[in-house]
N, C-alpha and C positions, 0 to 999 in steps of 0.2 A: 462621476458615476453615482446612481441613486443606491439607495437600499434596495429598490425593487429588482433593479436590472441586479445587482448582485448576488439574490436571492435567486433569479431565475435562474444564472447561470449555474451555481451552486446546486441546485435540485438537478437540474441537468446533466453534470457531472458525476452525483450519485446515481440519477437510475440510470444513465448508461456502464456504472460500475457494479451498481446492483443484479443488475440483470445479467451480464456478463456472468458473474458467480454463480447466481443462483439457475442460470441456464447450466453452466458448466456445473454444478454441482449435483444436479437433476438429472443430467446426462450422460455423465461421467464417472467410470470407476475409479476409485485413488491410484494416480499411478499410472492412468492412461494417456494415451496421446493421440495425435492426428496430426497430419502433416499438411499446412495449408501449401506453403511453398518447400524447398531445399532446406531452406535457412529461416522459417519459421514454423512452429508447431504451435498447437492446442495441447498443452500438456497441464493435465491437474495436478497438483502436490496441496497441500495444507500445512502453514503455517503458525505455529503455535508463541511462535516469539518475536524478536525486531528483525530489523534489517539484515538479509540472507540467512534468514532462520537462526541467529545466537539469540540462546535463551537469559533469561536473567541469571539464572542457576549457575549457568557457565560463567559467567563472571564474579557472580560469589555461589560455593560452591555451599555453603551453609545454608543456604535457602532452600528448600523443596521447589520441586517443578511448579505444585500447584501454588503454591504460596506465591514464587516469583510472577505466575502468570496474572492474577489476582493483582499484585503489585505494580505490574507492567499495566495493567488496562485500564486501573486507579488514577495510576500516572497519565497516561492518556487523554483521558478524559479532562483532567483539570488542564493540560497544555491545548486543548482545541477551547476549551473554555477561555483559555488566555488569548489565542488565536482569534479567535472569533470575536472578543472582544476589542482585539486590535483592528480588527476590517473594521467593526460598528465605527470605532473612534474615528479610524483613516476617514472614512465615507462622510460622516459627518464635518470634519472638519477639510471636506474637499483637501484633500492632500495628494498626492502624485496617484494620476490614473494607473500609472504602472504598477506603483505599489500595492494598489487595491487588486488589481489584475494577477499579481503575485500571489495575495495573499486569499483571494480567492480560488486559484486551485489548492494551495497548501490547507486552507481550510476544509474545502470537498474532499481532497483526495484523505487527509488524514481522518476525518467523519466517516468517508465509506470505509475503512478498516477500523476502526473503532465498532462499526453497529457487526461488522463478522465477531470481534471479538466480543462483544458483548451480548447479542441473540444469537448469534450460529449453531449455539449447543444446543440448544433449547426447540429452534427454528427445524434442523436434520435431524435426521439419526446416519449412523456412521455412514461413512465411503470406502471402505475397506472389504472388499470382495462383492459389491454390492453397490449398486445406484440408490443415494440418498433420497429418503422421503421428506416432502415439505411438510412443516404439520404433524408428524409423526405422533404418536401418542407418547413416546417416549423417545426422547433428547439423546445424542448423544453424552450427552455434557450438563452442567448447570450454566444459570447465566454470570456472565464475566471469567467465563471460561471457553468462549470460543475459538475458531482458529481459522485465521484469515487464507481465502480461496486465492491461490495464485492460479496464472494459466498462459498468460503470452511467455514465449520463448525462444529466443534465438539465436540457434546454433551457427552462427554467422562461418566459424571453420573449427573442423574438429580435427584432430589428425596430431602425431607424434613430433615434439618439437627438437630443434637439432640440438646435437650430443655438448657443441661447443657453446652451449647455454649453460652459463653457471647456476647452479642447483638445483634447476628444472630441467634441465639438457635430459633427451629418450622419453621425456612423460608424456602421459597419452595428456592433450590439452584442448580444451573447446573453447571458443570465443562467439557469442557473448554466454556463462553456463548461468545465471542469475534467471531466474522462475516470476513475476511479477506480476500485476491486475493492475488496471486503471488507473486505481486511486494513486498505487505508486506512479506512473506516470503524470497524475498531476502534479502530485509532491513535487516531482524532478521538474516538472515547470514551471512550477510556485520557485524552488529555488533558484532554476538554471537561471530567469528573470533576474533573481533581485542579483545574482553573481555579476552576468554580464551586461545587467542595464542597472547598476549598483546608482548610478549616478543621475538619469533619470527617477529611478526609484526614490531617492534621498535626495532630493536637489536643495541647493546651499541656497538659503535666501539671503539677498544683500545689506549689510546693513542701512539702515534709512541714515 
């Protein structure tokens, strides 16, 4: 695979996650939803931290919010710098198409929640009782303080599960309840790849 073709696919992977957001953040109140199907919605929330919204804070509780976030987006940024640096190398030194294939959604999907986190605040102003302006003259936020637009969601089954469930037995339970956008769907392809094609991805060269 060249540079160019993984350049392309990579752009194309952001503005279909771009627009996705910024459609739904343009047209969307915090909080709302729409029902495409039964068992998927158009639902907005805004995340402000990792993975199912744990903040940095939550795990050390010494840190301020805003301090962890700053922290968090810091971090970020140098780990797609590392990423991205691994595609250049892979691609150059023609290494496993899979791998490159992998590591090019990981690297798109984690770039489009980096640019929410780091213009979004700047880019809106609030979603909270109100449909966000693009452009605003005033931000919600400063930059390196934004908060990542989730919106696909799917309520695959919702309903109270039985009593003979140990510690959950009577709870009310949804499946799938995780809030998501694009970019985490590449992530999850960028890894699901290197998990289950581990060995394509990394294949053993013989010794001569």
């Amino acid at each position: 695979m060249s540079l160019k073709k993984a350049t392309i696919f990579i752009v194309l992977i952001l503005l279909i996650d771009q627009v996705s957001k910024i459609y739904v953040k343009t047209h969307f109140v915090l909080g709302e939803d729409v029902a495409v199907f039964d068992w998927f919605k158009i639902y907005f929330i805004e995340n402000s931290g990792m993975a199912w919204g744990t903040k940095l804070s939550d795990l050390f509780p010494f840190i301020s919010d805003r301090t962890a976030k700053v922290s968090l987006t810091v971090f970020r940024i140098f780990a797609i710098i590392g990423i991205g640096y691994w595609l250049y190398n892979s691609i150059k030194k023609q290494q496993s198409k899979m791998l490159n294939v992998a590591l090019i959604f990981v690297f798109a999907g984690a770039l489009g929640n980096i640019l929410d986190s780091v213009f979004y605040g700047v880019l809106f102003d609030d979603s909270i009782g109100q449909v966000a302006t693009f452009m605003p003259e005033q931000g919600y936020d400063s930059m390196l303080h934004g908060k990542v637009v989730d919106m696909l969601y799917f309520p695959i089954w919702q309903g109270y599960l039985p009593e003979w469930i140990p510690s959950v037995g009577g709870k009310y339970f949804t499946f799938f309840e995780p809030v998501f956008n694009i970019a985490d769907v590449a992530i999850s392809i960028g890894f699901g790849i290197l998990i289950f094609f581990n060995k394509k991805a990394f294949p053993k060269t013989e010794d001569a």
